[in-house]
C-alpha positions in Angstrom: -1.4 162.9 7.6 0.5 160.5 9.3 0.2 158.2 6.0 1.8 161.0 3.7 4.7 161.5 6.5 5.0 157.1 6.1 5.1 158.0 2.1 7.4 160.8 2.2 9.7 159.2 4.2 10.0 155.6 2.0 9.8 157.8 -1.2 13.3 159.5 -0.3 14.9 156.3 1.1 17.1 155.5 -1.4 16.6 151.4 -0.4 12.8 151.8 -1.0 12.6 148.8 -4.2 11.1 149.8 -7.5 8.4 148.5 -7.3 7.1 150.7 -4.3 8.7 153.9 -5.5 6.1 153.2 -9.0 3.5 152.8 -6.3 4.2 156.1 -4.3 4.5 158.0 -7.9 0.7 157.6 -8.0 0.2 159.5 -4.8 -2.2 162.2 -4.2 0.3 163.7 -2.2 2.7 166.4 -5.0 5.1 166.0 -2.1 5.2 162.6 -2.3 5.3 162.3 -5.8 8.3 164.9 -6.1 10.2 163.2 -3.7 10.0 160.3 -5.5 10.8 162.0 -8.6 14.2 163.1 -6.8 15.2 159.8 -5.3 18.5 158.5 -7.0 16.7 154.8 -7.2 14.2 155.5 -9.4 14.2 153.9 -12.4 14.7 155.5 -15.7 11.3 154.7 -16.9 9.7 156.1 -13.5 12.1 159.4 -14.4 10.7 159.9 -17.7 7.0 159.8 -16.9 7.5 161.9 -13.5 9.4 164.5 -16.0 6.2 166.1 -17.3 4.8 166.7 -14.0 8.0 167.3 -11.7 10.5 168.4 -14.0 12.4 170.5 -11.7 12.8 167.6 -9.5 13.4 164.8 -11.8 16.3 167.3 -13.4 17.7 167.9 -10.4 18.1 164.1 -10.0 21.5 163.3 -8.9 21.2 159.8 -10.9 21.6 161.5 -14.8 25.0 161.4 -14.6 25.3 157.6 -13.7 22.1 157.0 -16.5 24.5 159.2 -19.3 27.9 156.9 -18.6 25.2 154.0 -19.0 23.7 155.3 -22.2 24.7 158.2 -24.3 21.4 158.6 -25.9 19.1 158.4 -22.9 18.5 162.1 -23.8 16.1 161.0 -26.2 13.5 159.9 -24.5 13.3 162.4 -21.6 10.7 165.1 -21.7 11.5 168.8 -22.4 10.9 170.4 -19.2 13.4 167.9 -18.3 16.0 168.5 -20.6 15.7 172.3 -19.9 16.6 171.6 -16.3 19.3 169.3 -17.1 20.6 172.1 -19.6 21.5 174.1 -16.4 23.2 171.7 -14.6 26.5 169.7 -15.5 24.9 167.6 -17.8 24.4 170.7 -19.8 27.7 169.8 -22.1 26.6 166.0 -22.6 23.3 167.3 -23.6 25.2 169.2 -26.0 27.3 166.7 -27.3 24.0 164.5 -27.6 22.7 166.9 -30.0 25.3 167.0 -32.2 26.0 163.9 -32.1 22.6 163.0 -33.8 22.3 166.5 -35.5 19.1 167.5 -33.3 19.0 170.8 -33.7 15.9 171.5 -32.2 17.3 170.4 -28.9 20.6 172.5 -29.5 18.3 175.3 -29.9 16.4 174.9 -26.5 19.8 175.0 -25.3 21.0 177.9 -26.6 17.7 179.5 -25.5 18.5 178.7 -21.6 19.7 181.7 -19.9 20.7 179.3 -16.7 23.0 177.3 -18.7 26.9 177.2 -17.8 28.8 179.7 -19.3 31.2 177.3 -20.9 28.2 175.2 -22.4 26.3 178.2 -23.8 30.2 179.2 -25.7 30.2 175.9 -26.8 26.9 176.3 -28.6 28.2 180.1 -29.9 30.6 177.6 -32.3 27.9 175.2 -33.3 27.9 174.7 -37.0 24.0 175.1 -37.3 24.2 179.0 -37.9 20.7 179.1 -36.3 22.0 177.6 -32.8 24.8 180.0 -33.5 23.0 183.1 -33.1 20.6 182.3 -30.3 23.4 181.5 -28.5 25.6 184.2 -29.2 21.9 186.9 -29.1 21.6 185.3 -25.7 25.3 185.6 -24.6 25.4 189.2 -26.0 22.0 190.0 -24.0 23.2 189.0 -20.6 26.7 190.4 -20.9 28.8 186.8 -21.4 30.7 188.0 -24.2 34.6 188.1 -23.2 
Protein backbone atom coordinates (compact mmCIF):
# COMPACT_ATOMS: atom_id res chain seq x y z
CA UNK A 1 0.00 0.00 0.00
CA UNK A 2 2.51 2.26 0.92
CA UNK A 3 3.95 1.88 -2.79
CA UNK A 4 0.47 3.05 -4.39
CA UNK A 5 0.41 6.11 -1.73
CA UNK A 6 4.49 6.83 -3.25
CA UNK A 7 2.60 6.58 -6.86
CA UNK A 8 -0.31 8.61 -6.13
CA UNK A 9 1.52 11.15 -4.76
CA UNK A 10 4.36 11.64 -7.77
CA UNK A 11 1.57 11.00 -10.27
CA UNK A 12 -0.22 14.36 -9.11
CA UNK A 13 2.95 16.40 -8.67
CA UNK A 14 2.88 18.43 -11.37
CA UNK A 15 7.10 18.46 -11.41
CA UNK A 16 7.03 14.61 -11.72
CA UNK A 17 9.18 14.46 -15.53
CA UNK A 18 7.52 12.65 -18.46
CA UNK A 19 9.13 10.07 -18.47
CA UNK A 20 7.87 8.82 -15.01
CA UNK A 21 4.31 9.98 -15.40
CA UNK A 22 4.44 7.23 -18.81
CA UNK A 23 5.71 4.91 -16.25
CA UNK A 24 2.99 5.40 -13.50
CA UNK A 25 0.26 5.24 -16.46
CA UNK A 26 1.02 1.51 -16.54
CA UNK A 27 0.05 1.12 -12.91
CA UNK A 28 -2.19 -1.55 -11.62
CA UNK A 29 -3.44 0.95 -9.41
CA UNK A 30 -6.92 2.88 -11.52
CA UNK A 31 -6.10 5.55 -8.90
CA UNK A 32 -2.92 5.94 -9.96
CA UNK A 33 -3.51 5.79 -13.41
CA UNK A 34 -6.36 8.48 -13.23
CA UNK A 35 -4.32 10.71 -11.36
CA UNK A 36 -1.97 10.64 -13.85
CA UNK A 37 -4.49 11.12 -16.41
CA UNK A 38 -5.39 14.55 -14.52
CA UNK A 39 -1.98 15.89 -14.03
CA UNK A 40 -1.50 19.18 -16.06
CA UNK A 41 2.21 17.79 -17.15
CA UNK A 42 1.27 15.04 -19.00
CA UNK A 43 2.09 14.97 -22.26
CA UNK A 44 -0.37 15.08 -25.10
CA UNK A 45 0.52 11.74 -26.35
CA UNK A 46 0.15 10.24 -22.61
CA UNK A 47 -3.48 12.23 -22.75
CA UNK A 48 -4.68 10.60 -25.75
CA UNK A 49 -4.02 6.98 -24.87
CA UNK A 50 -5.22 7.53 -21.05
CA UNK A 51 -8.51 8.95 -22.92
CA UNK A 52 -10.05 5.61 -23.62
CA UNK A 53 -9.62 4.35 -20.19
CA UNK A 54 -10.00 7.62 -18.00
CA UNK A 55 -11.88 9.90 -20.06
CA UNK A 56 -13.61 11.66 -17.31
CA UNK A 57 -10.25 12.52 -15.99
CA UNK A 58 -8.25 13.20 -18.89
CA UNK A 59 -11.32 15.72 -19.93
CA UNK A 60 -11.31 17.31 -16.98
CA UNK A 61 -7.55 18.07 -17.53
CA UNK A 62 -6.98 21.61 -16.85
CA UNK A 63 -4.02 21.52 -19.65
CA UNK A 64 -6.64 21.48 -23.03
CA UNK A 65 -6.82 24.87 -22.94
CA UNK A 66 -3.04 25.54 -23.10
CA UNK A 67 -2.81 22.32 -25.75
CA UNK A 68 -5.84 24.24 -28.06
CA UNK A 69 -3.86 27.87 -28.09
CA UNK A 70 -0.83 25.48 -29.13
CA UNK A 71 -2.70 23.61 -31.81
CA UNK A 72 -6.17 24.27 -33.14
CA UNK A 73 -6.53 20.77 -34.44
CA UNK A 74 -5.37 18.77 -31.54
CA UNK A 75 -9.08 17.74 -31.41
CA UNK A 76 -8.36 15.26 -33.97
CA UNK A 77 -6.66 12.97 -32.41
CA UNK A 78 -8.29 12.74 -28.99
CA UNK A 79 -10.69 9.85 -28.28
CA UNK A 80 -14.45 10.28 -28.11
CA UNK A 81 -15.21 9.75 -24.59
CA UNK A 82 -12.80 12.46 -24.40
CA UNK A 83 -14.18 14.84 -26.63
CA UNK A 84 -17.71 14.29 -24.92
CA UNK A 85 -16.20 15.49 -21.71
CA UNK A 86 -14.50 18.36 -23.16
CA UNK A 87 -17.98 19.19 -24.92
CA UNK A 88 -19.21 20.05 -21.33
CA UNK A 89 -16.64 22.15 -20.26
CA UNK A 90 -15.24 25.52 -21.84
CA UNK A 91 -13.60 23.96 -24.49
CA UNK A 92 -17.02 23.07 -25.67
CA UNK A 93 -17.13 26.28 -28.23
CA UNK A 94 -13.42 25.50 -29.61
CA UNK A 95 -14.59 22.02 -30.15
CA UNK A 96 -17.21 23.63 -32.08
CA UNK A 97 -15.32 25.79 -34.04
CA UNK A 98 -12.97 22.69 -34.76
CA UNK A 99 -15.75 21.02 -36.39
CA UNK A 100 -16.67 23.52 -38.54
CA UNK A 101 -13.66 24.46 -39.34
CA UNK A 102 -12.88 21.09 -40.99
CA UNK A 103 -16.65 20.28 -41.81
CA UNK A 104 -16.71 17.25 -39.24
CA UNK A 105 -20.02 16.76 -38.80
CA UNK A 106 -19.93 13.73 -37.12
CA UNK A 107 -18.18 15.42 -34.18
CA UNK A 108 -20.73 18.43 -34.43
CA UNK A 109 -23.31 15.94 -34.02
CA UNK A 110 -21.84 14.28 -30.71
CA UNK A 111 -22.03 17.75 -29.71
CA UNK A 112 -25.27 18.61 -30.24
CA UNK A 113 -26.24 15.20 -28.64
CA UNK A 114 -24.57 16.35 -25.08
CA UNK A 115 -27.18 17.34 -22.80
CA UNK A 116 -24.19 18.79 -20.37
CA UNK A 117 -23.03 21.16 -22.86
CA UNK A 118 -23.09 25.08 -22.19
CA UNK A 119 -26.12 26.62 -23.08
CA UNK A 120 -24.43 29.17 -25.32
CA UNK A 121 -22.46 26.21 -27.17
CA UNK A 122 -25.51 24.02 -27.69
CA UNK A 123 -27.31 27.63 -29.48
CA UNK A 124 -24.41 27.86 -31.37
CA UNK A 125 -24.85 24.49 -32.82
CA UNK A 126 -28.97 25.26 -33.23
CA UNK A 127 -27.42 27.73 -36.30
CA UNK A 128 -25.13 25.17 -37.71
CA UNK A 129 -25.50 25.00 -41.43
CA UNK A 130 -25.52 21.09 -41.40
CA UNK A 131 -29.51 20.84 -41.08
CA UNK A 132 -28.76 17.53 -39.33
CA UNK A 133 -26.61 19.20 -36.38
CA UNK A 134 -29.38 21.70 -36.59
CA UNK A 135 -32.11 19.59 -35.36
CA UNK A 136 -30.35 17.51 -32.71
CA UNK A 137 -29.48 20.49 -31.31
CA UNK A 138 -32.47 22.35 -31.41
CA UNK A 139 -34.69 18.48 -30.46
CA UNK A 140 -32.26 18.53 -27.59
CA UNK A 141 -32.65 22.30 -26.55
CA UNK A 142 -36.47 21.87 -27.08
CA UNK A 143 -36.42 18.62 -24.71
CA UNK A 144 -34.71 20.07 -21.76
CA UNK A 145 -36.52 23.43 -21.84
CA UNK A 146 -33.47 25.82 -23.33
CA UNK A 147 -35.52 27.39 -25.82
CA UNK A 148 -35.72 31.34 -25.01
Amino acid sequence: MANIERDLKRANAPRTPAAELWALSQSRSPRVQKAVAGNPSAPLELLLELGHRHPDEVGQNVVWSLLYLEDPDLWEDAPEPVLQVLASGPQGASLVDFAARTGDELLTVLLAENESIALETRRRLACASSSVVRTVALNLQSLNGFLG
